[in-house]
C-alpha positions as CSV (number, residue, x, y, z in Angstrom):
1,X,168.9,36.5,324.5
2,X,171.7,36.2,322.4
3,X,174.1,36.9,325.0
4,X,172.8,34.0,326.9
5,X,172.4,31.5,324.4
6,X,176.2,32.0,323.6
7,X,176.8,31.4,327.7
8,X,174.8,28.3,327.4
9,X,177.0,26.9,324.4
10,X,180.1,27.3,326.3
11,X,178.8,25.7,329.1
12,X,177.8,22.8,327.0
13,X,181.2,22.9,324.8
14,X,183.3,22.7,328.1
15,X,181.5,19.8,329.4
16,X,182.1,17.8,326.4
17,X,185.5,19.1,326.0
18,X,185.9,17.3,328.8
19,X,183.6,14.4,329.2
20,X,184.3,11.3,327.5
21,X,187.2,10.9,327.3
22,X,187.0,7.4,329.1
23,X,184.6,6.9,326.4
24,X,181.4,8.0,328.2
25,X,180.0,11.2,326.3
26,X,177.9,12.1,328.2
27,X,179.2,11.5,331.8
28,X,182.5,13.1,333.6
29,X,184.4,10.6,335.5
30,X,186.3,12.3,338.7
31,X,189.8,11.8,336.7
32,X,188.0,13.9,334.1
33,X,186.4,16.0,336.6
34,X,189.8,17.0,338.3
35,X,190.9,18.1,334.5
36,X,188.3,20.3,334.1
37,X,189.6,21.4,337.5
38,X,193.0,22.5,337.0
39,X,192.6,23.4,333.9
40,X,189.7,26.0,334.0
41,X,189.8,26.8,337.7
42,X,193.3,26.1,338.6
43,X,192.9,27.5,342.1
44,X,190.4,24.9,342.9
45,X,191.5,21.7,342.3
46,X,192.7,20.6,345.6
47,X,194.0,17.7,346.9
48,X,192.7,14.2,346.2
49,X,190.6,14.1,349.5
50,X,188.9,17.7,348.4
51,X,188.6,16.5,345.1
52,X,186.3,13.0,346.4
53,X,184.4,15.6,348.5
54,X,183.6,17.9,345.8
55,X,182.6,14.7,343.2
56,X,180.4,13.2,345.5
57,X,178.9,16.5,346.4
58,X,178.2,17.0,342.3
59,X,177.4,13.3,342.0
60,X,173.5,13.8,343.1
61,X,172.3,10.3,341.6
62,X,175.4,8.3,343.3
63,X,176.3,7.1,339.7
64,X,180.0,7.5,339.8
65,X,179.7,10.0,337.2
66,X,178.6,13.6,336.9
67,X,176.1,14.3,334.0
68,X,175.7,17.6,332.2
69,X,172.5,18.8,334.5
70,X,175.1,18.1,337.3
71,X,177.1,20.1,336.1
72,X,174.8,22.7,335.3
73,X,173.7,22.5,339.0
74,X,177.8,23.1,339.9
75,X,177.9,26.2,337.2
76,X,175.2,27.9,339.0
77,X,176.1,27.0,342.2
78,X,179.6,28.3,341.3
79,X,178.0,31.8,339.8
80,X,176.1,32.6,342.7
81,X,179.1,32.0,345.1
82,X,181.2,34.1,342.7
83,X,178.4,37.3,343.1
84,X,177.0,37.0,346.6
């Protein structure tokens, strides 16, 4: 339990690492988005049309932003392409 709980804090410490920093805490914005992009998953940022795609595929309430369960949803999504 332990092991997960920790796994859960750094998924929650990376969001807000980068959230907010257009001064919305609790939402990523795509600029913010696309940090979080090259900087923890360099390979995967794209270019700007890939990046649109892959924000409005996150984006499941149309909001403009991504909230934190959306990008829970995109963690898991991530860690089941990464071991199927």
């Amino acid at each position: 339990m332990v092991l997960i709980e920790a796994q859960l804090t750094l998924l929650k410490t990376t969001f807000d690492k980068y959230a907010g920093q257009d001064a919305d805490k609790g939402s990523m914005s795509k600029a913010e988005l696309a940090d979080l992009l090259r900087e923890e998953f360099p390979g995967m940022a794209g270019d700007k049309k890939q990046l649109d795609a892959f924000f409005t595929g996150l984006d499941g309430d149309k909001d403009g932003k991504v909230s934190f369960p959306e990008f829970v949803q995109f963690a898991a999504t991530l860690l089941l392409m990464m071991t199927g």
